[in-house]
C-alpha positions as CSV (number, residue, x, y, z in Angstrom):
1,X,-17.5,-30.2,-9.8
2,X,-15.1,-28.7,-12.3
3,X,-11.6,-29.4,-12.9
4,X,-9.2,-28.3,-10.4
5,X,-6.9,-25.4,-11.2
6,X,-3.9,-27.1,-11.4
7,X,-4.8,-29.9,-13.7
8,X,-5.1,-32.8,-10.7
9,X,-8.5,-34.4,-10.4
10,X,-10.9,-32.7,-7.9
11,X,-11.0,-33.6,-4.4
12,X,-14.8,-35.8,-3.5
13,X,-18.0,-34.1,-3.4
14,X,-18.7,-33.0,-0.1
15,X,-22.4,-32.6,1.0
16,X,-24.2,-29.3,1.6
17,X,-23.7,-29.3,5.1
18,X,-20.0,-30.0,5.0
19,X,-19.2,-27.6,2.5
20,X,-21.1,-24.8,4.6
21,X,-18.7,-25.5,7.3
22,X,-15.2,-25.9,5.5
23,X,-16.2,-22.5,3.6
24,X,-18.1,-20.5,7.0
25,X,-16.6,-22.5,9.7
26,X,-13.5,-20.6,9.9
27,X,-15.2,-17.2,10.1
28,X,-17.9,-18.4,12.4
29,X,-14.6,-19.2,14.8
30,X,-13.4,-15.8,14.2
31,X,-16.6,-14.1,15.1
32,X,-16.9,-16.2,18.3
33,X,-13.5,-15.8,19.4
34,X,-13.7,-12.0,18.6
35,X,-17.4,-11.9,20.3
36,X,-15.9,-13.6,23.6
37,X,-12.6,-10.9,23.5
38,X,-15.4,-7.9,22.9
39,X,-17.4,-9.7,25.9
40,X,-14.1,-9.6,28.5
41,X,-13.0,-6.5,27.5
42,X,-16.6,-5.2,28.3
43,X,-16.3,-6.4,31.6
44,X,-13.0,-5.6,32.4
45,X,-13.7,-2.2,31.6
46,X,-17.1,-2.2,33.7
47,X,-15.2,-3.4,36.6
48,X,-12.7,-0.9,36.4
49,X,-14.4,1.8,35.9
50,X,-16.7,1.2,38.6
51,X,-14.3,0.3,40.6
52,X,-12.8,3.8,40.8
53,X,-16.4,5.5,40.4
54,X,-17.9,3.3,43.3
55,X,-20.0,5.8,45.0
56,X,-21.2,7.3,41.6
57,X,-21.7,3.8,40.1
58,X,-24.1,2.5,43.0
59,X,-25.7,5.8,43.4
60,X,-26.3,5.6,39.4
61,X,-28.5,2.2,40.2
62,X,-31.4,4.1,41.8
63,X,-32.8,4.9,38.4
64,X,-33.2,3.9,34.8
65,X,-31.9,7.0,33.4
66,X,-28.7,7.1,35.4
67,X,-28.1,3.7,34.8
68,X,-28.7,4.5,30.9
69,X,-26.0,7.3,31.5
70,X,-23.7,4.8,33.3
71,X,-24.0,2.5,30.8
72,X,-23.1,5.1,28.1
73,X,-20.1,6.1,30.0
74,X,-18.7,2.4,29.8
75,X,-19.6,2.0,26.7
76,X,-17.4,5.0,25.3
77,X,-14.4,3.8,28.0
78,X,-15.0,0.2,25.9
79,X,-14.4,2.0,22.5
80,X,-10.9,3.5,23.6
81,X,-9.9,0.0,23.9
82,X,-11.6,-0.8,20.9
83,X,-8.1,-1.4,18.3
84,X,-6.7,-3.5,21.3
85,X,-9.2,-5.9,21.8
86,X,-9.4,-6.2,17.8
87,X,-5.7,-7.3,18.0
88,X,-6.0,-9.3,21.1
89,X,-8.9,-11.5,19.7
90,X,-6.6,-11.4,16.4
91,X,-4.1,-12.9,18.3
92,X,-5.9,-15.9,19.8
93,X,-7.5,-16.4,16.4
94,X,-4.3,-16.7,14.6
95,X,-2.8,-19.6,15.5
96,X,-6.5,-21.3,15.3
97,X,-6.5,-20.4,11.5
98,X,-2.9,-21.6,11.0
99,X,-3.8,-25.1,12.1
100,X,-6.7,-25.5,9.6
101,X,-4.1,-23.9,7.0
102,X,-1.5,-26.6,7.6
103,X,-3.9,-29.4,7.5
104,X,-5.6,-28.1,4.1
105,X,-1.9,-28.1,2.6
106,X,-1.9,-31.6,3.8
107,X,-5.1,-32.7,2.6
108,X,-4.0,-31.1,-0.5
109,X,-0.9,-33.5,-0.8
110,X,-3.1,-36.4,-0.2
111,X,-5.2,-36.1,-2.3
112,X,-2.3,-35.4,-5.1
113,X,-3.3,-31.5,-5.3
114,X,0.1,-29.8,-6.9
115,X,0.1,-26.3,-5.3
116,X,1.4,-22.9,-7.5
117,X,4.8,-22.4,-7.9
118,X,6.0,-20.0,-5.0
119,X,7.8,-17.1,-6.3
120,X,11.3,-16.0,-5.6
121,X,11.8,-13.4,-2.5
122,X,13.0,-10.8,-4.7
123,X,9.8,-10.9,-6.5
124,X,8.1,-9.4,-3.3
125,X,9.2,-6.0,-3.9
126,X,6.3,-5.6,-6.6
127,X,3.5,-7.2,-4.0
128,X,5.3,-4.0,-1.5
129,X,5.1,-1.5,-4.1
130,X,1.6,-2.5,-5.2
131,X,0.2,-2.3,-2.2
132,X,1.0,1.0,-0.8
133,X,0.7,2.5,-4.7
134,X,-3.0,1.3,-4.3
135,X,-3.9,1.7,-0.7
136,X,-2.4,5.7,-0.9
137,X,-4.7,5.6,-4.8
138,X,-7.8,4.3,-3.3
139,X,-7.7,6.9,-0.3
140,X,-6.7,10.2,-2.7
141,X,-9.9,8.3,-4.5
142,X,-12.2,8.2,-1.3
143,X,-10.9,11.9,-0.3
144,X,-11.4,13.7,-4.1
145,X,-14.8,11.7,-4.6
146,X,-15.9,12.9,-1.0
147,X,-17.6,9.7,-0.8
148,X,-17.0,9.5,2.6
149,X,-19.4,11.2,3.5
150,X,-21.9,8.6,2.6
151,X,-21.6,6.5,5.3
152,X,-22.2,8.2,8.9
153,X,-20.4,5.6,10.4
154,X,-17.3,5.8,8.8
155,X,-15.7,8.8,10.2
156,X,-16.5,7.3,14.0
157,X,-14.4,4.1,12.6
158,X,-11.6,5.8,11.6
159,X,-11.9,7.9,14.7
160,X,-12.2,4.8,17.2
161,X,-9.3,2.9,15.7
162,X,-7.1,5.8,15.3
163,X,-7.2,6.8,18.5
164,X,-4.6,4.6,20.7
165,X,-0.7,5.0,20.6
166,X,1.2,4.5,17.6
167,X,3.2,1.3,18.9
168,X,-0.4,0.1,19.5
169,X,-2.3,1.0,16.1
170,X,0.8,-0.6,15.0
171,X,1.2,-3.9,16.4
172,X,-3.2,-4.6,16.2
173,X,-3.8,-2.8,13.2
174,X,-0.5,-2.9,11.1
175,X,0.4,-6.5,12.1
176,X,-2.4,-8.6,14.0
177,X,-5.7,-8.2,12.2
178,X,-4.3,-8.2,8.9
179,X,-2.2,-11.5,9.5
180,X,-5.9,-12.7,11.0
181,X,-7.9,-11.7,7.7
182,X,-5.2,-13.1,5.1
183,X,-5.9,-16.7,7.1
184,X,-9.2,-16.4,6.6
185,X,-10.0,-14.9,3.5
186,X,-7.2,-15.8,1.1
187,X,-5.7,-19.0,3.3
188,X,-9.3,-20.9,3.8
189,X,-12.0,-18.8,2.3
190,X,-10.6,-18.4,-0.9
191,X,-8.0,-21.5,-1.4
192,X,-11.1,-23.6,-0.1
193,X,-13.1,-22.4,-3.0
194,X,-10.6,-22.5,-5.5
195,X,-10.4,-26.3,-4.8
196,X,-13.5,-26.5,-7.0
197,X,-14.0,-23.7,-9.1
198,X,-12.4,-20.9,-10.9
199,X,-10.3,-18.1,-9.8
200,X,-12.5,-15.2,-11.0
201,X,-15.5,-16.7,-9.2
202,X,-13.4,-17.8,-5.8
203,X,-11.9,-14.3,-5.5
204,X,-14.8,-12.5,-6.2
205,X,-17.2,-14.8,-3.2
206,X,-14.1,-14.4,-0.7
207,X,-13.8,-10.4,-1.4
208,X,-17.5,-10.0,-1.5
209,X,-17.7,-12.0,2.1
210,X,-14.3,-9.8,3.0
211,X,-15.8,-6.4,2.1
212,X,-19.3,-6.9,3.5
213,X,-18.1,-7.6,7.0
214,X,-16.7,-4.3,7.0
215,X,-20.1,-2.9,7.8
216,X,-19.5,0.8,6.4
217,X,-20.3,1.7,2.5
218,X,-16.6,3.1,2.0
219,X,-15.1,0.3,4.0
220,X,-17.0,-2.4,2.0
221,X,-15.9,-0.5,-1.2
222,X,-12.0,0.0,-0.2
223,X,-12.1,-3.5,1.3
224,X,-13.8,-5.6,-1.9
225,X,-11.0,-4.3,-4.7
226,X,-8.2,-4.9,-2.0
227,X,-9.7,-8.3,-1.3
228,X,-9.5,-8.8,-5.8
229,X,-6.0,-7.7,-5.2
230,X,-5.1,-10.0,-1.8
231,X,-6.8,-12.7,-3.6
232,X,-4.8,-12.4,-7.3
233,X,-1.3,-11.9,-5.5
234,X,-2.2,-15.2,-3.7
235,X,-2.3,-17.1,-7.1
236,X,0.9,-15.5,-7.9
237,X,3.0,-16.0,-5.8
238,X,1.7,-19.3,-4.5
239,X,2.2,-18.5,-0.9
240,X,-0.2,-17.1,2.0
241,X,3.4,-14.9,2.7
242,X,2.3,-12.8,-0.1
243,X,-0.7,-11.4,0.7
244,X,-0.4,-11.4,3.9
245,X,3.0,-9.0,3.3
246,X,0.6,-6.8,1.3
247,X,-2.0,-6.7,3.7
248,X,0.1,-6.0,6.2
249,X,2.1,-3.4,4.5
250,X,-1.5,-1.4,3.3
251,X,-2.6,-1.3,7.0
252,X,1.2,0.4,8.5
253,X,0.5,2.5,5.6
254,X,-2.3,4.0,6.5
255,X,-1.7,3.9,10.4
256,X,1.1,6.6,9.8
257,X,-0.3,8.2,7.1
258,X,-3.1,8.7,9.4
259,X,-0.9,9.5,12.3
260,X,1.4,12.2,10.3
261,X,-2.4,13.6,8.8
262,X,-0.4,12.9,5.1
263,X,-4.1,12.5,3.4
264,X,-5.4,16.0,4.9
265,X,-2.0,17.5,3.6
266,X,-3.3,15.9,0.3
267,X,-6.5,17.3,0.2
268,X,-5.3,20.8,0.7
269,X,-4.0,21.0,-2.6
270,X,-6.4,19.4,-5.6
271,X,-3.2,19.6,-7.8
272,X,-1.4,18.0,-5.1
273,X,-3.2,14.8,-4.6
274,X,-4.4,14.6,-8.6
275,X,-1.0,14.1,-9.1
276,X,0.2,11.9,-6.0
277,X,-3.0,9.7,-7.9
278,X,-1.9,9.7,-11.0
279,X,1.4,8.7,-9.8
280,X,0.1,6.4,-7.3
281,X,-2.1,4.7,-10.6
282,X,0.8,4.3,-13.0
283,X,3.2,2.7,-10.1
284,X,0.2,-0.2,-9.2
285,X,0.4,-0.7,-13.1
286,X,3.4,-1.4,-13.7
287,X,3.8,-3.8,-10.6
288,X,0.3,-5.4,-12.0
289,X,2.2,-6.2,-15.3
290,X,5.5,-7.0,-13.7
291,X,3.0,-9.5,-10.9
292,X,1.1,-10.7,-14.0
293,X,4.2,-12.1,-15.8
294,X,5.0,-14.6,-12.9
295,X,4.9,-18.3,-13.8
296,X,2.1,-19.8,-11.3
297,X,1.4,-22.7,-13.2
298,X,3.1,-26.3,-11.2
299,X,5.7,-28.2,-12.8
300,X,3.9,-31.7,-13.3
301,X,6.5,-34.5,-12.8
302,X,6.4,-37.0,-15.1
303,X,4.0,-35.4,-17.7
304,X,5.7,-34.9,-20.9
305,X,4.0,-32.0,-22.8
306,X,1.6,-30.7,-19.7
307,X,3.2,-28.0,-19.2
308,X,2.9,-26.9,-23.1
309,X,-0.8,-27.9,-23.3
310,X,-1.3,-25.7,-20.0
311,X,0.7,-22.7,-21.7
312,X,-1.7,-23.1,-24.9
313,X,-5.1,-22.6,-23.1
């Protein structure tokens, strides 16, 4: 195993099997819990609905094609409810992930791991500006390139998850789920890896893994150079606040900027959103360079001239 990051030996082999778990185990829990939410929501909603369409439910049970048509009808009830049963599994899932967060920062201090240096508070207004500079880019991007239209599936996303109140798409959207993925992703996923290899090659796996669970071709792309982004900020700032304030930022972003139909207003005008782009590209710059100039590097205690060697390299 290679050197870790931060110059402190690396932490004992672990065997196949182990390492599986500590890198999948956390998402496997994620899918279950959000598999078991998806599972009660579905028969909450059965039971309700049939519950006000009794007659028409049990009449529906006298053949396979009714009961295909009933089944239908639940099934698009269940999709209305589709953002708040995302946040609600989000929810229970959250405090499971913080728990295996704190005890891999403990682990860590065992084991003699120095962390990053965190970065100051007022250094969080480039991670802010960043992250809506890039979100609003990588829409105009999706819109201008039309490459939307690739996946069938994607439109129906946007359409499902957009569809509840505001305070709703919100709190779920804007708040739960990304708070949810950041503990996953950047807090296990990728801090696991980056235990015992390099950060190009940890942030790339975790944003591959991050992007390909969002099923649709414009999702995975959107999702895999945020997840570069999440993952970089992360190593930064040397705090799981940090991308999580990003992520978190991106997602109310585009929940009113969906809501107040800002991208469609865009798209009327190729001037328009060419320059909004070009704008939006030269802003994530210059917070890149700003981000890129933060000290991550630990102070080793008691290690005249590490920090000088480190700077060399």
């Amino acid at each position: 195993m290679e050197q870790q990051q931060n110059g402190t030996p690396p932490m004992p082999v672990e065997s196949g099997g182990k390492r599986f778990m500590r890198l999948w185990g956390p998402l496997l829990i994620k899918w279950g819990i959000a598999f078991a939410t998806m599972m009660a929501g579905a028969m909450v909603c059965s039971f309700l609905y049939m519950s006000a369409h009794y007659d028409a439910a049990m009449k529906a049970m006298e053949n396979q094609e009714q009961m295909m048509n009933l089944y239908n009808t639940i099934l698009e009830e269940l999709m209305k409810w589709q953002t708040a049963i995302e946040g609600i599994a989000a929810f229970i899932t959250i405090p499971v992930m913080l728990i295996f967060f704190h005890k891999d920062r403990v682990k860590e201090r065992v084991s003699g791991i120095l962390p990053n240096k965190k970065a100051p508070i007022w250094k969080y207004g480039a991670v802010l500006l960043m992250s809506v500079a890039m979100c609003w880019g990588l829409n105009n991007l999706i819109a201008i390139s039309g490459v939307s239209a690739i996946s069938g599936t994607y439109e129906e996303t946007m359409e499902i998850l957009y569809t509840p109140p505001l305070l709703i798409q919100i709190i779920c959207l804007g708040i739960l789920v990304p708070v949810c993925e950041e503990l996953v992703f950047r807090g296990l996923m990728f801090k696991r890896l980056r235990t015992g290899a390099g950060y190009m090659q940890s942030a790339i796996y975790s944003s591959v893994v991050f992007a390909i669970l969002h099923v649709n071709f414009v999702q995975m792309i959107y999702s895999f150079v945020l997840g570069l982004m999440l993952a970089y900020i992360y190593e930064k700032y040397g705090s799981i606040k940090a991308p999580v304030a990003a992520h978190v930022v991106m997602n109310i972003f585009s929940v009113l900027a969906t809501k107040y139909e800002l991208l469609d207003w865009l798209a009327a005008d190729i001037m328009r959103i060419g320059i909004v782009t070009v704008v939006c590209a030269a802003v994530a710059a210059t917070m890149f360079v700003f981000i890129q100039r933060i000290e991550e590097r630990p102070d080793y205690p008691n290690k005249p001239g590490e920090n000088e060697n480190l700077a060399a390299i």
